[in-house]
MDAnalysis code that builds the backbone (N, CA, C; Angstrom):
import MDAnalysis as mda
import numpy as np

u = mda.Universe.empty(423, n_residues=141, atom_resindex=np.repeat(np.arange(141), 3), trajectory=True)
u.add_TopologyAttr("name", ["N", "CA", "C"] * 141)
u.add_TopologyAttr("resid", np.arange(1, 142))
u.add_TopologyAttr("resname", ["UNK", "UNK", "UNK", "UNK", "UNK", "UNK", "UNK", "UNK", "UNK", "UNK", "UNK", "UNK", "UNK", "UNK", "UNK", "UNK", "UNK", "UNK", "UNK", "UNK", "UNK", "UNK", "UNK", "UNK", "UNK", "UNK", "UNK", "UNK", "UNK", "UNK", "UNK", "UNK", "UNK", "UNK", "UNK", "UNK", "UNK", "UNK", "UNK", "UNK", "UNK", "UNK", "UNK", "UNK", "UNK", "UNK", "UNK", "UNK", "UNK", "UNK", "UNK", "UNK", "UNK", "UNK", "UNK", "UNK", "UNK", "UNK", "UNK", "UNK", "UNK", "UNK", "UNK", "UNK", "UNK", "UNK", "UNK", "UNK", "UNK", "UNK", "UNK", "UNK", "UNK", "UNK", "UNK", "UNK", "UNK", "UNK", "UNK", "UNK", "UNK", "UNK", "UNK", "UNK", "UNK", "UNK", "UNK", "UNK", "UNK", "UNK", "UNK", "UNK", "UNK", "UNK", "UNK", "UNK", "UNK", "UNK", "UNK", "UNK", "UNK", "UNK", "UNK", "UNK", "UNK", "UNK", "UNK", "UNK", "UNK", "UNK", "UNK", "UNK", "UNK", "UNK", "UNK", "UNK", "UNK", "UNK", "UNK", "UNK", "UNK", "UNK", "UNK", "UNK", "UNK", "UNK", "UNK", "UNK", "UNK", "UNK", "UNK", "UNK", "UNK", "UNK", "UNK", "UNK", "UNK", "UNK", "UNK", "UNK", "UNK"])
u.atoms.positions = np.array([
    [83.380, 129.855, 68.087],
    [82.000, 129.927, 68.553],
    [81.890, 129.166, 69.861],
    [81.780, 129.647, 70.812],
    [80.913, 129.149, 72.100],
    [79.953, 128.085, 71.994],
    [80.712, 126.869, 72.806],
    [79.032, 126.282, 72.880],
    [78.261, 125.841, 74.172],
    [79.332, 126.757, 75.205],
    [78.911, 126.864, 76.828],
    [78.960, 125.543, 76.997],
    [78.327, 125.592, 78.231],
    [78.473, 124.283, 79.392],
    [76.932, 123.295, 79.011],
    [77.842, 122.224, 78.517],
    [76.567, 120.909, 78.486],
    [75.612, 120.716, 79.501],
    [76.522, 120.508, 80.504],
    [76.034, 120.507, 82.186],
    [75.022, 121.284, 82.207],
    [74.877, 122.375, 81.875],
    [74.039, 123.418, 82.291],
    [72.721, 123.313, 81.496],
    [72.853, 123.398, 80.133],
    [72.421, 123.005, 79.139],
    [71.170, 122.015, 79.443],
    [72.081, 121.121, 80.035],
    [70.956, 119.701, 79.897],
    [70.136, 120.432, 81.336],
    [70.606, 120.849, 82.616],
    [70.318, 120.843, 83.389],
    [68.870, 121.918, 83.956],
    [68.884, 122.947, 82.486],
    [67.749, 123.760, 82.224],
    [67.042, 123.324, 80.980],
    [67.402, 122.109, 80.425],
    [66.346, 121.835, 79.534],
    [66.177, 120.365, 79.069],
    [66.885, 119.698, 79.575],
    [66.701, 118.363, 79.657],
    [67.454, 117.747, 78.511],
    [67.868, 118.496, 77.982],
    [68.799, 118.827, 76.454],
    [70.097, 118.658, 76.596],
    [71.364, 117.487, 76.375],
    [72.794, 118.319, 76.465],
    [73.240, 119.097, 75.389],
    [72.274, 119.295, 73.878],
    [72.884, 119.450, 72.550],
    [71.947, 121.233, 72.950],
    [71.091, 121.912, 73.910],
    [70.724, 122.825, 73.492],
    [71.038, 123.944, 74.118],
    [70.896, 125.274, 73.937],
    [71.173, 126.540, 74.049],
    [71.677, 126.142, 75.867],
    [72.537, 126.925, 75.965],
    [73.354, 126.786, 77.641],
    [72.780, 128.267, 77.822],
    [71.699, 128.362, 78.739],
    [71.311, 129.787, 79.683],
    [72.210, 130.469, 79.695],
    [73.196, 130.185, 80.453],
    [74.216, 130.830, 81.225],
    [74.894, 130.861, 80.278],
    [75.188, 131.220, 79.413],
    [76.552, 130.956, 78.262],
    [76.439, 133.142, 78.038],
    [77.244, 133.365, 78.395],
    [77.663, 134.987, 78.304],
    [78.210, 135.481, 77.087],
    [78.661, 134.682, 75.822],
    [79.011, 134.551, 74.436],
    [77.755, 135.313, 74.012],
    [77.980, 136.308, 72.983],
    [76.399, 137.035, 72.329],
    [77.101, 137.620, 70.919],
    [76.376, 137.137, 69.584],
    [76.971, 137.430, 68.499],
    [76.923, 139.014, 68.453],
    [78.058, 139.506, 67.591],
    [77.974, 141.167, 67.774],
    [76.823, 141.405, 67.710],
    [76.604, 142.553, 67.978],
    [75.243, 143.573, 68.498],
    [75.113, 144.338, 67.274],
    [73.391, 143.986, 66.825],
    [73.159, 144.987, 65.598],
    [73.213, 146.240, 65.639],
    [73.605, 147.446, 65.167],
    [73.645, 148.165, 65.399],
    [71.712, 148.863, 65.629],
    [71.741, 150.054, 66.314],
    [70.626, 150.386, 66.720],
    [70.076, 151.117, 65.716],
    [68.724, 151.596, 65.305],
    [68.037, 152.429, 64.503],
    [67.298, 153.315, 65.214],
    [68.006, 154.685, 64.905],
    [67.099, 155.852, 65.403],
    [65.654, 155.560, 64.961],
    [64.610, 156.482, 66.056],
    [63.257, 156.356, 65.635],
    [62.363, 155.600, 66.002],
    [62.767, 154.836, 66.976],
    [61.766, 153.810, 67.643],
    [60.331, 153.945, 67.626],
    [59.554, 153.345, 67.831],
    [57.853, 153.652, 67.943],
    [58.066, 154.107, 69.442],
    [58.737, 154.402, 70.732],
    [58.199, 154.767, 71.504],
    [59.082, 154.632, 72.661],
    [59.381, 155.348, 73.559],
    [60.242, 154.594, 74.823],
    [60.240, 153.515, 75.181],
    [61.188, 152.965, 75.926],
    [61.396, 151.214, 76.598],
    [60.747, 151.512, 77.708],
    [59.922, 150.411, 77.945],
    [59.457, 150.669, 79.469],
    [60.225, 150.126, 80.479],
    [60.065, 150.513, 81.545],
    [61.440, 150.617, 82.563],
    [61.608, 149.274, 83.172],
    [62.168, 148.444, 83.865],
    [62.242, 147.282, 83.980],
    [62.122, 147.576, 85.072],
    [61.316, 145.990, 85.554],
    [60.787, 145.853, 87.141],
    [61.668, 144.288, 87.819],
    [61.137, 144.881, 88.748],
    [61.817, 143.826, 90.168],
    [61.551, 142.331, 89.673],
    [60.224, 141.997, 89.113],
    [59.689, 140.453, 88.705],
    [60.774, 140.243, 87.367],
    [60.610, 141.000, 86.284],
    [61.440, 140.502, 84.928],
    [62.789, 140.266, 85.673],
    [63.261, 141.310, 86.213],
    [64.694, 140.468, 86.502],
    [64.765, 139.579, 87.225],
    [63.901, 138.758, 87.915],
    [63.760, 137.458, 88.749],
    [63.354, 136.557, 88.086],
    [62.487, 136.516, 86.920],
    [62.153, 136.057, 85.829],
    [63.782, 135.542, 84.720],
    [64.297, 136.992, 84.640],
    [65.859, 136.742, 83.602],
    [66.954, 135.476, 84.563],
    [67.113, 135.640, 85.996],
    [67.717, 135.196, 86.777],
    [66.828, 134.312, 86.759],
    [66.011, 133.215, 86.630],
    [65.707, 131.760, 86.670],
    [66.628, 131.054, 85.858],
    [66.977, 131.685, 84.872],
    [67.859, 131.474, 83.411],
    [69.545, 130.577, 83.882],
    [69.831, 131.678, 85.514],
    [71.062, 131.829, 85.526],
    [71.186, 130.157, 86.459],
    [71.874, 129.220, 86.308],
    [71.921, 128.081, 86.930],
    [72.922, 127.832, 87.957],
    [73.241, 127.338, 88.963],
    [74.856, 126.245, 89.362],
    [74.891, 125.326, 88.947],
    [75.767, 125.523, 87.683],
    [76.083, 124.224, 87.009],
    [76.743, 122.738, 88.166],
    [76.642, 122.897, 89.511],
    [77.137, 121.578, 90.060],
    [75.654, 121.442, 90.638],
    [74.774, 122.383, 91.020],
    [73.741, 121.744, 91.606],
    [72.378, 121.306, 90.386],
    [72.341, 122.066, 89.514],
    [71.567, 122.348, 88.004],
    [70.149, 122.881, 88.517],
    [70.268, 124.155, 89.691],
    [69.059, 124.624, 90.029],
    [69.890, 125.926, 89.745],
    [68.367, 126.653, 89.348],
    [68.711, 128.050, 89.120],
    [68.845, 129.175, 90.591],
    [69.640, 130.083, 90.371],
    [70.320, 131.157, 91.816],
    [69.350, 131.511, 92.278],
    [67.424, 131.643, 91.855],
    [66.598, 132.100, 92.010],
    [65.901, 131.416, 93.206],
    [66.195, 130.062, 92.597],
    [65.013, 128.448, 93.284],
    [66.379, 127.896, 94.212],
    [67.652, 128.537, 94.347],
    [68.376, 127.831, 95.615],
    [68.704, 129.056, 96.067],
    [67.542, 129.936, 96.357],
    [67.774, 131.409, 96.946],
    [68.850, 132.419, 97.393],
    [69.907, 132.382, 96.167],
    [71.243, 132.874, 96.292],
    [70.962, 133.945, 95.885],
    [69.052, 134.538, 95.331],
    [69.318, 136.231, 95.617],
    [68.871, 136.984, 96.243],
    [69.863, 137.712, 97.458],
    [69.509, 138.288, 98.669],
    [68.450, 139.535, 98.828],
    [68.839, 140.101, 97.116],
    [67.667, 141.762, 96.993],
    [68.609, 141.747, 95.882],
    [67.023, 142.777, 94.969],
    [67.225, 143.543, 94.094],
    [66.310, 144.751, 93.748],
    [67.482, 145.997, 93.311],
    [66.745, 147.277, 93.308],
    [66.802, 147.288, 91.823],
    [65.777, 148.422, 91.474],
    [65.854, 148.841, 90.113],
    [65.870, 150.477, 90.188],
    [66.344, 150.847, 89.591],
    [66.497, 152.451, 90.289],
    [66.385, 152.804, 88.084],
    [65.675, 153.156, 87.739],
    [65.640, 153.848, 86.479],
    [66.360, 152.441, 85.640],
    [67.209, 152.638, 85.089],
    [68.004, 152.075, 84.086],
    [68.881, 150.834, 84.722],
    [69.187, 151.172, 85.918],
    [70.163, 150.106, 87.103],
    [69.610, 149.004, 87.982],
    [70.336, 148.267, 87.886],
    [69.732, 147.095, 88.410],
    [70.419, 147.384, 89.224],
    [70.585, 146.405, 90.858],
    [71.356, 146.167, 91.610],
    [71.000, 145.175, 92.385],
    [71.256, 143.464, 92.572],
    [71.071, 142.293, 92.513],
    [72.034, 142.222, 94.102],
    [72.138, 141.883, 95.250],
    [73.034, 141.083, 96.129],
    [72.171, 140.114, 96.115],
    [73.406, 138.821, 96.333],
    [73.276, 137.397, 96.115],
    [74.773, 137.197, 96.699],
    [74.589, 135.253, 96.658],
    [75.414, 134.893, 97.946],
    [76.137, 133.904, 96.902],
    [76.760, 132.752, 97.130],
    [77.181, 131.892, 96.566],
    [76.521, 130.786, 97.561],
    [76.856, 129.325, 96.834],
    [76.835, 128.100, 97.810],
    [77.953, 127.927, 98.982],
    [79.129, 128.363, 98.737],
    [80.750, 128.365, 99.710],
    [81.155, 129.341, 99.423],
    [81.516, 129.663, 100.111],
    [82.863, 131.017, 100.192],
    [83.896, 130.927, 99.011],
    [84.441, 129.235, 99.473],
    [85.703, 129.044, 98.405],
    [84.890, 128.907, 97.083],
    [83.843, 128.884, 96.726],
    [83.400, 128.500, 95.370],
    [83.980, 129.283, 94.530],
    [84.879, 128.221, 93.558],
    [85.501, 128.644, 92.203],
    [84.901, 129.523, 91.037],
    [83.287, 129.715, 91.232],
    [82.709, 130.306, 90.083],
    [82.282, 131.745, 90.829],
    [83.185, 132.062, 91.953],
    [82.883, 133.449, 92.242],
    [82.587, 134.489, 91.311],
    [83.780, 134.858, 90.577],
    [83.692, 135.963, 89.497],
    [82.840, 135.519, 88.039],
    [82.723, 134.308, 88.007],
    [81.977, 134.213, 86.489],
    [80.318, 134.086, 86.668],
    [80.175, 133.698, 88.427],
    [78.344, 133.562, 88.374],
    [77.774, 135.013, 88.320],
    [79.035, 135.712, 88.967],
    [78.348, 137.605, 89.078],
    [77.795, 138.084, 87.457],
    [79.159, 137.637, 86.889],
    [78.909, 137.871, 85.256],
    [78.077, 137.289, 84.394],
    [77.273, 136.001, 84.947],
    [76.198, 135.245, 84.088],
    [74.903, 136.369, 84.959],
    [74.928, 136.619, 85.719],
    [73.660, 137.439, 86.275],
    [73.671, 138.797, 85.784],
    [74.932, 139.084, 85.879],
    [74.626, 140.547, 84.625],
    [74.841, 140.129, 83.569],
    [74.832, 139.028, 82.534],
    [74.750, 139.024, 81.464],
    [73.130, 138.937, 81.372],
    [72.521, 137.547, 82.102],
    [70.819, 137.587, 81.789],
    [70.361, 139.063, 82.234],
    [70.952, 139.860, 83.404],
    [69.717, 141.019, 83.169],
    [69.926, 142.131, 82.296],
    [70.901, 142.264, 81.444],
    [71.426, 142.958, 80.462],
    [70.276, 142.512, 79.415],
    [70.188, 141.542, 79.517],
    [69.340, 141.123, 78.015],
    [67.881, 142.085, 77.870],
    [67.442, 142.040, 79.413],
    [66.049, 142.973, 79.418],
    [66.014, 144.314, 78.831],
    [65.057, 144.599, 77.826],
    [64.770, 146.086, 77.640],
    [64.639, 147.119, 79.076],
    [65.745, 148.247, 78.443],
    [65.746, 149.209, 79.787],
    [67.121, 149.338, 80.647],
    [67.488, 148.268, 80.970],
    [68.454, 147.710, 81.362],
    [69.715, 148.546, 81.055],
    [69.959, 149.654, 81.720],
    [71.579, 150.095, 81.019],
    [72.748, 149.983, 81.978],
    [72.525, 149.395, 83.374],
    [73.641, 149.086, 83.847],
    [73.416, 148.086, 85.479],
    [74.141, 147.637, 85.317],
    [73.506, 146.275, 85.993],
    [74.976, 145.958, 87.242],
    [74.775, 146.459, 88.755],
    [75.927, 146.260, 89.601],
    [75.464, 144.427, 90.917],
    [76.413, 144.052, 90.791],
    [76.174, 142.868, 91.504],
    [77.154, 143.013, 92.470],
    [76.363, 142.806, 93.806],
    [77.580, 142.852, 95.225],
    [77.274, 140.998, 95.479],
    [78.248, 140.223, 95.664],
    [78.142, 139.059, 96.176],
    [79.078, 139.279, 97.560],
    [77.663, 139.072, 98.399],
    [77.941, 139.082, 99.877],
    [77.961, 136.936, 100.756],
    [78.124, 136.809, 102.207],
    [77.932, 135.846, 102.815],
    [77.808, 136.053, 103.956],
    [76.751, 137.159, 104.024],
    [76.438, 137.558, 105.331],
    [74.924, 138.085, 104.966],
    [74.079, 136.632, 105.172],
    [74.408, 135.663, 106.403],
    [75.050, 134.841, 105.202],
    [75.458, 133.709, 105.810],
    [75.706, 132.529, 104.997],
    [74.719, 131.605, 104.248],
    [75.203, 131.294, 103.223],
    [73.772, 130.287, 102.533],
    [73.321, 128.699, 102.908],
    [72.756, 128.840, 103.277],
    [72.595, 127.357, 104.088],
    [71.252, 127.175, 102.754],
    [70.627, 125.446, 102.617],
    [69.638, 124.981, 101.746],
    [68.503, 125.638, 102.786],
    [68.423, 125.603, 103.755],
    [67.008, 125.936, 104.583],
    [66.555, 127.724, 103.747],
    [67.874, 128.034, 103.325],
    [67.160, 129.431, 102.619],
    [66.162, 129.325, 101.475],
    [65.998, 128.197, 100.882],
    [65.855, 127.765, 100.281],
    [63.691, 127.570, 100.653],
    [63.827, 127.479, 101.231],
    [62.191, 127.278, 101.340],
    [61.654, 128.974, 102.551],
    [62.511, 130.023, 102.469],
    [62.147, 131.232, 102.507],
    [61.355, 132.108, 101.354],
    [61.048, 132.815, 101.543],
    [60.510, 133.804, 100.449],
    [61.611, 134.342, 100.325],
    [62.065, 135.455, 99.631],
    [62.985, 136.180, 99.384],
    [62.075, 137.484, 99.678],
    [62.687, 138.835, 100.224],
    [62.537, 139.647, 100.808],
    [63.794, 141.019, 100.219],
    [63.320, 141.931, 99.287],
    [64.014, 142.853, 98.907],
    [63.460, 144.133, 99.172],
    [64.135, 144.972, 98.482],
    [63.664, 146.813, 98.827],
    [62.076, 146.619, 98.315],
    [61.569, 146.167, 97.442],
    [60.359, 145.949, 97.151],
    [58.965, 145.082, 97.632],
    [59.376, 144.414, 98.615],
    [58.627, 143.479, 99.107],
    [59.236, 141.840, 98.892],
    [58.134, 140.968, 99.081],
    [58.364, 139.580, 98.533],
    [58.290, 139.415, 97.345],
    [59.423, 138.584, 96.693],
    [59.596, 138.219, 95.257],
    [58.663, 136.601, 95.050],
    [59.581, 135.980, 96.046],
    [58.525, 134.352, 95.918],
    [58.289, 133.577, 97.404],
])
């Protein structure tokens, strides 16, 4: 059993003993039941900026959202599509932060496939940081 990163843990909840956001571990999946009361409604630009507050840098303990590492996101039907940057180039959590951001927007109803480009162009400097963010949809914050 997984019990993810303390660091993180404490760092979204003030907690080191509680649930780690970012922890990509998910007990098997119940199986589904035909018959629903009704279609999923389609997921929007805010819920997945909303799911991504979730996602943290465990060295800084701010979420990718609030240290503006996400550059745009589309929602096209069922698909997400998120570019975002890192803090460094060399940063070691290249391949696993892509995968904590499609793990939180996976979680949303609707959600059936979720592509992440991590670009550094431009580069992430903190001054991005007190920008709005600016995607195919307008301003997010």
């Amino acid at each position: 059993r997984c019990g993810g990163s303390r660091a993180r843990a404490y760092a979204a909840t003030g907690d080191p003993l509680a649930e780690d956001p970012g922890c990509a571990w998910e007990q098997s999946a119940v199986p589904a039941i035909a018959g629903g009361s009704g279609p999923e409604r389609a997921v929007g630009e805010a819920q997945v900026m909303e799911a991504l507050q979730g996602v943290f840098d465990p060295e800084l303990g701010m979420s990718v959202v609030d240290l503006a590492l996400i550059y745009g996101v589309a929602v096209e039907g069922g698909t997400v599509r998120v570019t975002m940057t890192l803090t460094a180039q060399g940063c070691p959590l290249h391949e696993v932060m892509g995968e904590w951001v499609r793990t939180a927007i996976r979680k949303l109803p609707g959600v059936e496939r979720v592509e992440v480009t991590i670009t550094f162009d431009p580069p992430w400097t903190p001054e991005r940081m007190k920008r709005p963010l600016r995607h195919q949809g307008g301003a997010v914050g």
